[in-house]
ZAMARGU-4260 file (C-alpha; in steps of 0.2 Angstrom, whole numbers, plus 5000, padded with zeros to 4 digits):
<rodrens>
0) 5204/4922/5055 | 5204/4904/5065 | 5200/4889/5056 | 5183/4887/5052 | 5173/4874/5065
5) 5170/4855/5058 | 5155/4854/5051 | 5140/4847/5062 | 5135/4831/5061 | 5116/4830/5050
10) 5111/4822/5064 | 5117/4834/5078 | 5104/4845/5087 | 5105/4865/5082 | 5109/4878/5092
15) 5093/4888/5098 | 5106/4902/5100 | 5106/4907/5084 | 5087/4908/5082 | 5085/4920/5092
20) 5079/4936/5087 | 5089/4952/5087 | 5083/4967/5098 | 5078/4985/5089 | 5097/4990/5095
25) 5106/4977/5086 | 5095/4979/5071 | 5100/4999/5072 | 5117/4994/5073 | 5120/4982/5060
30) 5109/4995/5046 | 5121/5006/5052 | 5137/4998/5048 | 5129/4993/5031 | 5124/5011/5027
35) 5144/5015/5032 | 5149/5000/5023 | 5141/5003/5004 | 5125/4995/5009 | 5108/5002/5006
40) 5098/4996/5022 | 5080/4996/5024 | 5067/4989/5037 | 5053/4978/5038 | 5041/4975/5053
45) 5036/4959/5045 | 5038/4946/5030 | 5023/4952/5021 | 5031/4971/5023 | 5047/4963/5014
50) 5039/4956/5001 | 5032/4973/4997 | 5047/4983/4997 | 5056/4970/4987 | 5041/4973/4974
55) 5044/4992/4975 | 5063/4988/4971 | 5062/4979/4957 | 5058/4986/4938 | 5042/4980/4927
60) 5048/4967/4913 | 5067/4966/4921 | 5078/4949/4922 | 5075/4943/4940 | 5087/4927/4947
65) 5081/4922/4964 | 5093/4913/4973 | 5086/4897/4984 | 5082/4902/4998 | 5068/4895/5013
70) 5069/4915/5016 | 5062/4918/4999 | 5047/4905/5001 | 5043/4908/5017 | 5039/4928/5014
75) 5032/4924/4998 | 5045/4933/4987 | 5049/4917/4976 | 5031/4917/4972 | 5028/4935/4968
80) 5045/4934/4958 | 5040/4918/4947 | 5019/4919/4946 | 5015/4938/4946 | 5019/4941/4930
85) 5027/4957/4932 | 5045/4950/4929 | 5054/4939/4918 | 5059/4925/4932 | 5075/4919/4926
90) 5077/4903/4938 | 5060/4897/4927 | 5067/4901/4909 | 5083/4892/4915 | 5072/4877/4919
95) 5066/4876/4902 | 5082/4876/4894 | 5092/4860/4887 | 5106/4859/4899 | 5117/4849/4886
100) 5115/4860/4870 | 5112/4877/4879 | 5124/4874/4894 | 5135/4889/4887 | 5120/4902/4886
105) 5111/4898/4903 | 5129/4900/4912 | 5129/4920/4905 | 5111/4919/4910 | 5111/4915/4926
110) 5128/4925/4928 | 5122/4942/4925 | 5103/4945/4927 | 5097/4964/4932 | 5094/4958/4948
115) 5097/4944/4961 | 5085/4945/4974 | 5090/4931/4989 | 5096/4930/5008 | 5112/4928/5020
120) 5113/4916/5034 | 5122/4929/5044 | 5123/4946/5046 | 5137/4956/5057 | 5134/4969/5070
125) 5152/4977/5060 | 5141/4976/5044 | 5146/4960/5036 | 5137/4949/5025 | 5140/4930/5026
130) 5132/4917/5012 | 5138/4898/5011 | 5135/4889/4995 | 5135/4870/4992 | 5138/4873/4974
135) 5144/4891/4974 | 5133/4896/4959 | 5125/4910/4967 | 5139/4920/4975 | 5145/4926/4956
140) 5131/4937/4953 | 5132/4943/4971 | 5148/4949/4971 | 5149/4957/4954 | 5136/4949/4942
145) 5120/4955/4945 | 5116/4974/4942 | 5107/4977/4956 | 5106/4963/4973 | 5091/4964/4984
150) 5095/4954/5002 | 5081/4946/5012 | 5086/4946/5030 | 5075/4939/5044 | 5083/4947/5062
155) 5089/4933/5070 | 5104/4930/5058 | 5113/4945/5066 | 5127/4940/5076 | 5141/4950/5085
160) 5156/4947/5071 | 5162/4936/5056 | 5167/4923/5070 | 5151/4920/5076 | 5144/4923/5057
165) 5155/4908/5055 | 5148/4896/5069 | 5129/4899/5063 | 5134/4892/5047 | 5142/4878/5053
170) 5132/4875/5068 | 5115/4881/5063 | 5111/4882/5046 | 5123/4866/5038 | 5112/4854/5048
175) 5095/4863/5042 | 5100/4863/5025 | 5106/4845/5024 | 5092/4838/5031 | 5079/4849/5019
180) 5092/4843/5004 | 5091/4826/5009 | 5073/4825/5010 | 5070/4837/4995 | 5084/4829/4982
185) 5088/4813/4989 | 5107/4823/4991 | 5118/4830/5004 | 5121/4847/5005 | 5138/4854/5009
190) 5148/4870/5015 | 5160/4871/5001 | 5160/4891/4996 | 5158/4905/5008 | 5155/4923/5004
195) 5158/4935/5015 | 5155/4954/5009 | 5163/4966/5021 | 5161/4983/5008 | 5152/4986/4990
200) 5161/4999/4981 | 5146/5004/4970 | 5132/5014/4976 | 5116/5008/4977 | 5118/4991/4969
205) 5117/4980/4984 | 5101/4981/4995 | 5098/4972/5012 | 5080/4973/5019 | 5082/4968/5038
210) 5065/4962/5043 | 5060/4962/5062 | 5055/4944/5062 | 5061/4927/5062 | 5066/4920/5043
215) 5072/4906/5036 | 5078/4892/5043 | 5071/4893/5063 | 5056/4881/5063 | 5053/4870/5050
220) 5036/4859/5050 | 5037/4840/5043 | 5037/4846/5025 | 5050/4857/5024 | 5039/4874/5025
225) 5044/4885/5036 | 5029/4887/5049 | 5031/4905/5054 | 5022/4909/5037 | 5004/4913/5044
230) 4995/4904/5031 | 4997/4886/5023 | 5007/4894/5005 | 5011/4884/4991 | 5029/4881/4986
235) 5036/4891/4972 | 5036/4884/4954 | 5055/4884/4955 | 5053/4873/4971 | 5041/4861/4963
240) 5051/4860/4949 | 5067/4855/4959 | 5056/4842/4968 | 5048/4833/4954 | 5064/4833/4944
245) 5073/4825/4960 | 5061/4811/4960 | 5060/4809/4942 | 5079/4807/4942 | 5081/4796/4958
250) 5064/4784/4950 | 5072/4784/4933 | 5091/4785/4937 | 5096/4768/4924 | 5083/4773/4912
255) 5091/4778/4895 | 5084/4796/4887 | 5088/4808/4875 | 5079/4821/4883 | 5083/4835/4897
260) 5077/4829/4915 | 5067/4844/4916 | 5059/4841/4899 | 5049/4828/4907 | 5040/4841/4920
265) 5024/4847/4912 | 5027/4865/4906 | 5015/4881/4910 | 5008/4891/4897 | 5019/4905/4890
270) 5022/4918/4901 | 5030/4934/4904 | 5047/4922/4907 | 5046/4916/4890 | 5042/4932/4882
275) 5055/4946/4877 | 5049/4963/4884 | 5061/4979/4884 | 5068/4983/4900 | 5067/4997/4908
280) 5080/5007/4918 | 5089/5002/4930 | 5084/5010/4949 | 5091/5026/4953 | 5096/5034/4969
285) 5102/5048/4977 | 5118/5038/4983 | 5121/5033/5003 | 5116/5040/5018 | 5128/5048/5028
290) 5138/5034/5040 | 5129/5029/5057 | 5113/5034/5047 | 5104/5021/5041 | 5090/5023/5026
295) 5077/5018/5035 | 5059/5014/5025 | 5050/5007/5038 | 5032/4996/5034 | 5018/4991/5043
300) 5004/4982/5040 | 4985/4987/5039 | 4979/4996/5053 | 4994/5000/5063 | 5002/5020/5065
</rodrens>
Protein backbone atom coordinates (compact mmCIF):
# COMPACT_ATOMS: atom_id res chain seq x y z
CA UNK A 1 0.00 0.00 0.00
CA UNK A 2 1.44 3.70 -0.89
CA UNK A 3 2.15 6.02 1.84
CA UNK A 4 -0.77 7.28 3.44
CA UNK A 5 -1.58 11.15 2.24
CA UNK A 6 -0.44 14.13 4.82
CA UNK A 7 -2.91 14.97 6.94
CA UNK A 8 -5.27 18.02 6.08
CA UNK A 9 -4.73 21.01 7.43
CA UNK A 10 -7.77 21.87 10.21
CA UNK A 11 -8.33 24.70 8.34
CA UNK A 12 -8.46 23.17 4.76
CA UNK A 13 -11.86 23.00 3.09
CA UNK A 14 -13.23 19.16 2.77
CA UNK A 15 -13.82 17.28 -0.18
CA UNK A 16 -17.65 17.41 -1.13
CA UNK A 17 -16.62 14.03 -2.91
CA UNK A 18 -16.71 12.15 -0.34
CA UNK A 19 -20.18 13.21 0.85
CA UNK A 20 -21.76 12.17 -1.65
CA UNK A 21 -24.11 9.46 -1.49
CA UNK A 22 -23.70 6.01 -2.88
CA UNK A 23 -26.20 4.77 -5.61
CA UNK A 24 -28.58 1.39 -4.80
CA UNK A 25 -25.73 -0.53 -7.09
CA UNK A 26 -22.81 0.32 -4.94
CA UNK A 27 -24.75 -0.23 -1.78
CA UNK A 28 -25.55 -4.05 -3.50
CA UNK A 29 -22.19 -4.40 -4.03
CA UNK A 30 -20.28 -3.48 -1.12
CA UNK A 31 -23.23 -5.82 1.20
CA UNK A 32 -22.11 -8.15 -0.98
CA UNK A 33 -18.56 -8.31 -0.56
CA UNK A 34 -19.25 -8.08 3.25
CA UNK A 35 -21.61 -11.09 3.13
CA UNK A 36 -18.45 -12.99 1.02
CA UNK A 37 -16.11 -11.43 3.57
CA UNK A 38 -17.65 -12.75 7.08
CA UNK A 39 -19.93 -9.89 7.46
CA UNK A 40 -23.54 -10.03 8.34
CA UNK A 41 -24.94 -7.01 6.21
CA UNK A 42 -28.23 -5.55 6.54
CA UNK A 43 -30.20 -2.43 5.18
CA UNK A 44 -31.75 0.57 6.10
CA UNK A 45 -33.83 3.16 4.21
CA UNK A 46 -33.20 5.70 6.87
CA UNK A 47 -31.59 6.64 10.40
CA UNK A 48 -34.78 6.11 12.22
CA UNK A 49 -34.95 2.35 10.37
CA UNK A 50 -31.14 1.77 11.82
CA UNK A 51 -31.89 2.72 15.00
CA UNK A 52 -34.49 0.06 14.97
CA UNK A 53 -32.63 -2.75 13.78
CA UNK A 54 -29.80 -1.94 16.13
CA UNK A 55 -32.65 -2.23 18.97
CA UNK A 56 -33.65 -5.71 17.51
CA UNK A 57 -29.86 -6.83 17.52
CA UNK A 58 -29.13 -6.20 20.86
CA UNK A 59 -30.20 -8.50 23.93
CA UNK A 60 -32.32 -7.15 27.19
CA UNK A 61 -29.94 -6.40 30.19
CA UNK A 62 -26.62 -6.93 28.11
CA UNK A 63 -23.21 -4.89 28.30
CA UNK A 64 -23.38 -2.24 25.49
CA UNK A 65 -19.95 -0.02 24.60
CA UNK A 66 -20.86 2.53 22.12
CA UNK A 67 -18.02 3.93 20.49
CA UNK A 68 -18.09 7.79 19.78
CA UNK A 69 -19.49 8.39 16.98
CA UNK A 70 -21.61 11.64 15.33
CA UNK A 71 -23.21 8.55 13.44
CA UNK A 72 -24.47 7.24 16.64
CA UNK A 73 -26.05 10.71 17.74
CA UNK A 74 -27.34 11.72 14.77
CA UNK A 75 -29.71 8.46 14.28
CA UNK A 76 -30.38 8.37 17.90
CA UNK A 77 -28.72 5.03 18.82
CA UNK A 78 -26.30 6.65 21.57
CA UNK A 79 -29.49 7.80 23.23
CA UNK A 80 -31.54 4.55 22.91
CA UNK A 81 -28.27 2.75 24.14
CA UNK A 82 -27.71 5.04 27.33
CA UNK A 83 -31.53 6.43 28.32
CA UNK A 84 -33.91 3.63 27.37
CA UNK A 85 -33.19 1.51 30.07
CA UNK A 86 -33.10 -1.58 28.20
CA UNK A 87 -29.26 -2.08 28.46
CA UNK A 88 -26.60 -1.61 30.86
CA UNK A 89 -24.54 1.32 28.89
CA UNK A 90 -21.21 0.83 29.57
CA UNK A 91 -19.64 4.13 28.34
CA UNK A 92 -22.06 5.58 31.51
CA UNK A 93 -20.83 3.17 34.14
CA UNK A 94 -17.19 3.86 32.87
CA UNK A 95 -17.89 7.57 33.68
CA UNK A 96 -18.74 6.89 36.97
CA UNK A 97 -15.80 5.18 37.90
CA UNK A 98 -12.58 6.59 39.80
CA UNK A 99 -10.02 6.51 37.00
CA UNK A 100 -7.12 6.46 39.59
CA UNK A 101 -8.09 3.61 41.77
CA UNK A 102 -10.23 1.51 39.24
CA UNK A 103 -8.03 2.31 36.24
CA UNK A 104 -7.25 -1.49 36.10
CA UNK A 105 -11.05 -2.86 36.17
CA UNK A 106 -12.50 -0.07 33.56
CA UNK A 107 -9.66 -1.18 31.12
CA UNK A 108 -11.15 -5.09 31.16
CA UNK A 109 -14.51 -3.22 30.91
CA UNK A 110 -14.30 -1.24 28.37
CA UNK A 111 -12.08 -4.12 26.66
CA UNK A 112 -14.73 -6.73 26.38
CA UNK A 113 -18.38 -5.63 26.57
CA UNK A 114 -21.10 -8.11 24.91
CA UNK A 115 -21.51 -5.67 22.26
CA UNK A 116 -19.81 -2.51 20.64
CA UNK A 117 -22.21 -0.82 18.69
CA UNK A 118 -20.39 2.09 16.59
CA UNK A 119 -19.49 3.34 12.92
CA UNK A 120 -16.51 3.31 9.95
CA UNK A 121 -15.58 6.40 8.12
CA UNK A 122 -15.17 4.28 5.04
CA UNK A 123 -16.49 1.33 3.52
CA UNK A 124 -14.99 -0.54 0.30
CA UNK A 125 -16.92 -1.55 -2.75
CA UNK A 126 -14.23 -5.03 -2.05
CA UNK A 127 -15.76 -5.33 1.42
CA UNK A 128 -13.52 -3.50 3.65
CA UNK A 129 -13.98 -1.68 6.74
CA UNK A 130 -11.80 1.24 7.59
CA UNK A 131 -11.86 2.99 11.36
CA UNK A 132 -9.31 5.75 12.42
CA UNK A 133 -8.79 6.33 16.04
CA UNK A 134 -6.97 9.39 17.73
CA UNK A 135 -6.53 7.23 20.85
CA UNK A 136 -7.06 3.83 19.49
CA UNK A 137 -9.09 2.73 22.40
CA UNK A 138 -11.89 1.56 20.39
CA UNK A 139 -10.37 -0.75 17.71
CA UNK A 140 -9.65 -3.55 20.59
CA UNK A 141 -13.02 -4.52 21.07
CA UNK A 142 -13.65 -4.30 17.40
CA UNK A 143 -11.32 -6.63 16.31
CA UNK A 144 -11.53 -9.18 18.99
CA UNK A 145 -12.93 -7.84 22.12
CA UNK A 146 -16.46 -7.32 22.03
CA UNK A 147 -18.75 -10.57 21.48
CA UNK A 148 -20.77 -9.28 19.15
CA UNK A 149 -20.04 -5.64 16.87
CA UNK A 150 -22.93 -3.79 15.44
CA UNK A 151 -21.57 -1.05 12.50
CA UNK A 152 -23.62 2.04 11.71
CA UNK A 153 -22.85 2.99 8.30
CA UNK A 154 -24.42 6.09 6.49
CA UNK A 155 -24.08 5.40 2.41
CA UNK A 156 -21.79 7.95 1.52
CA UNK A 157 -18.77 6.38 3.18
CA UNK A 158 -18.49 3.73 0.50
CA UNK A 159 -15.76 4.29 -1.80
CA UNK A 160 -14.11 2.15 -4.70
CA UNK A 161 -11.02 0.62 -2.42
CA UNK A 162 -8.84 0.87 0.75
CA UNK A 163 -6.86 3.69 -1.35
CA UNK A 164 -9.66 5.93 -1.49
CA UNK A 165 -10.86 4.51 2.12
CA UNK A 166 -7.57 6.19 2.85
CA UNK A 167 -8.02 9.62 1.30
CA UNK A 168 -11.63 10.17 3.01
CA UNK A 169 -9.89 9.75 6.27
CA UNK A 170 -7.41 12.05 5.69
CA UNK A 171 -9.11 14.49 3.53
CA UNK A 172 -12.61 14.27 4.72
CA UNK A 173 -13.16 13.16 8.07
CA UNK A 174 -9.50 14.26 10.02
CA UNK A 175 -10.47 17.99 9.45
CA UNK A 176 -14.29 17.33 10.77
CA UNK A 177 -13.24 15.71 13.67
CA UNK A 178 -10.55 18.06 14.63
CA UNK A 179 -12.60 20.94 14.48
CA UNK A 180 -15.66 19.07 16.50
CA UNK A 181 -12.72 18.07 19.04
CA UNK A 182 -11.48 21.35 19.29
CA UNK A 183 -14.63 23.01 19.92
CA UNK A 184 -16.01 20.25 22.03
CA UNK A 185 -12.67 19.43 24.39
CA UNK A 186 -10.57 22.35 23.79
CA UNK A 187 -8.08 19.47 21.97
CA UNK A 188 -6.81 18.31 18.76
CA UNK A 189 -7.75 15.25 17.35
CA UNK A 190 -5.27 13.21 15.39
CA UNK A 191 -5.02 10.02 12.93
CA UNK A 192 -2.70 8.00 14.98
CA UNK A 193 -4.34 4.31 14.64
CA UNK A 194 -6.14 2.97 11.70
CA UNK A 195 -8.14 -0.30 11.46
CA UNK A 196 -8.82 -1.70 8.44
CA UNK A 197 -10.99 -5.06 8.66
CA UNK A 198 -10.63 -6.92 5.19
CA UNK A 199 -12.36 -10.58 6.72
CA UNK A 200 -14.01 -11.79 10.20
CA UNK A 201 -13.23 -15.28 10.77
CA UNK A 202 -16.35 -15.75 13.22
CA UNK A 203 -19.72 -15.94 12.04
CA UNK A 204 -22.14 -13.81 13.00
CA UNK A 205 -20.25 -11.50 15.51
CA UNK A 206 -19.65 -8.51 13.32
CA UNK A 207 -22.79 -6.67 11.98
CA UNK A 208 -22.83 -3.72 9.47
CA UNK A 209 -26.19 -1.90 8.91
CA UNK A 210 -25.73 0.13 5.61
CA UNK A 211 -28.24 2.87 5.73
CA UNK A 212 -29.47 4.57 2.33
CA UNK A 213 -28.74 8.06 3.67
CA UNK A 214 -26.16 10.52 4.45
CA UNK A 215 -24.55 9.99 8.24
CA UNK A 216 -22.11 11.29 10.25
CA UNK A 217 -19.85 13.72 9.42
CA UNK A 218 -21.45 15.56 5.93
CA UNK A 219 -23.18 18.70 7.36
CA UNK A 220 -22.72 19.94 10.53
CA UNK A 221 -24.75 22.96 12.06
CA UNK A 222 -22.81 25.61 14.31
CA UNK A 223 -23.14 23.31 17.45
CA UNK A 224 -21.64 20.31 16.21
CA UNK A 225 -25.10 18.42 15.66
CA UNK A 226 -25.35 16.94 12.61
CA UNK A 227 -28.39 18.66 10.67
CA UNK A 228 -29.59 15.84 8.71
CA UNK A 229 -31.51 14.59 11.94
CA UNK A 230 -35.08 15.87 11.26
CA UNK A 231 -35.72 17.00 14.56
CA UNK A 232 -33.70 19.29 17.09
CA UNK A 233 -32.33 15.89 19.36
CA UNK A 234 -30.55 16.25 22.54
CA UNK A 235 -27.01 15.18 22.81
CA UNK A 236 -26.47 11.88 24.64
CA UNK A 237 -25.53 11.57 28.31
CA UNK A 238 -22.12 10.27 27.27
CA UNK A 239 -21.77 13.60 25.10
CA UNK A 240 -22.86 15.85 27.77
CA UNK A 241 -20.76 14.27 30.02
CA UNK A 242 -17.43 14.65 27.85
CA UNK A 243 -18.57 18.36 27.34
CA UNK A 244 -19.01 19.36 30.91
CA UNK A 245 -15.92 17.48 31.91
CA UNK A 246 -13.95 19.25 29.19
CA UNK A 247 -14.99 22.64 30.47
CA UNK A 248 -14.64 21.83 34.02
CA UNK A 249 -11.08 20.63 33.39
CA UNK A 250 -10.02 23.58 30.89
CA UNK A 251 -11.85 26.23 33.88
CA UNK A 252 -10.20 24.43 36.68
CA UNK A 253 -6.84 23.04 35.02
CA UNK A 254 -4.36 24.60 38.25
CA UNK A 255 -6.98 23.83 40.79
CA UNK A 256 -5.67 21.14 43.31
CA UNK A 257 -8.47 18.12 43.95
CA UNK A 258 -8.53 14.91 45.36
CA UNK A 259 -11.41 13.88 43.33
CA UNK A 260 -12.17 12.23 39.81
CA UNK A 261 -12.88 14.99 37.13
CA UNK A 262 -16.05 13.46 36.40
CA UNK A 263 -17.03 13.14 40.17
CA UNK A 264 -17.72 16.70 39.93
CA UNK A 265 -20.60 16.23 36.97
CA UNK A 266 -23.94 15.64 38.87
CA UNK A 267 -24.88 12.07 38.67
CA UNK A 268 -28.45 10.61 37.53
CA UNK A 269 -30.35 8.40 39.57
CA UNK A 270 -29.44 4.76 39.51
CA UNK A 271 -30.28 3.09 36.64
CA UNK A 272 -30.12 -0.02 34.79
CA UNK A 273 -26.20 0.88 34.14
CA UNK A 274 -25.59 0.81 37.72
CA UNK A 275 -27.56 -2.23 38.49
CA UNK A 276 -26.43 -5.98 37.95
CA UNK A 277 -29.08 -7.93 35.94
CA UNK A 278 -28.30 -11.55 34.39
CA UNK A 279 -27.48 -11.53 30.79
CA UNK A 280 -29.05 -13.19 28.61
CA UNK A 281 -27.63 -15.17 25.58
CA UNK A 282 -25.82 -14.11 23.19
CA UNK A 283 -27.74 -13.70 19.31
CA UNK A 284 -27.92 -16.64 17.49
CA UNK A 285 -27.77 -17.21 13.78
CA UNK A 286 -28.09 -19.39 11.07
CA UNK A 287 -24.43 -18.59 9.83
CA UNK A 288 -23.79 -16.51 6.44
CA UNK A 289 -25.53 -16.16 3.41
CA UNK A 290 -24.18 -17.65 0.44
CA UNK A 291 -21.24 -15.22 -1.30
CA UNK A 292 -22.76 -12.45 -3.79
CA UNK A 293 -25.94 -12.71 -1.42
CA UNK A 294 -26.27 -10.25 0.87
CA UNK A 295 -28.74 -10.76 4.13
CA UNK A 296 -30.84 -8.14 3.27
CA UNK A 297 -33.66 -6.81 6.12
CA UNK A 298 -34.70 -4.08 4.55
CA UNK A 299 -37.02 -1.12 6.87
CA UNK A 300 -39.24 1.47 6.04
CA UNK A 301 -40.87 3.85 7.67
CA UNK A 302 -44.70 4.24 8.44
CA UNK A 303 -46.85 4.40 5.50
CA UNK A 304 -44.54 3.12 2.82
CA UNK A 305 -44.97 -0.61 0.88
Amino acid sequence: MPEPPAAASPDTAVSPEFAELASGERIATAAAALEHNGIRSLLADTGADARDLVGSLLADGAEVYNNTSQTLEATGVADEIERSGRYQPLRLRLYRMDREMQRREMRALAASPDYVVGSVHALTEGGSLLIASASGSQLGPLVSGAGHVILVIGAQKIVSDVAAGMRRIYEYCYPLEDARARRAYGVPSGVNNILIINKVMTAGRVTAIIVNERLGFWSMNRVGVPSTWPEARPLSTSRRIRSATAMLARSQSNAPTSRPIWAAYPRRSPSSCLVPQPLPGHLGGSGHAAPGRPRIARVRGPGSS
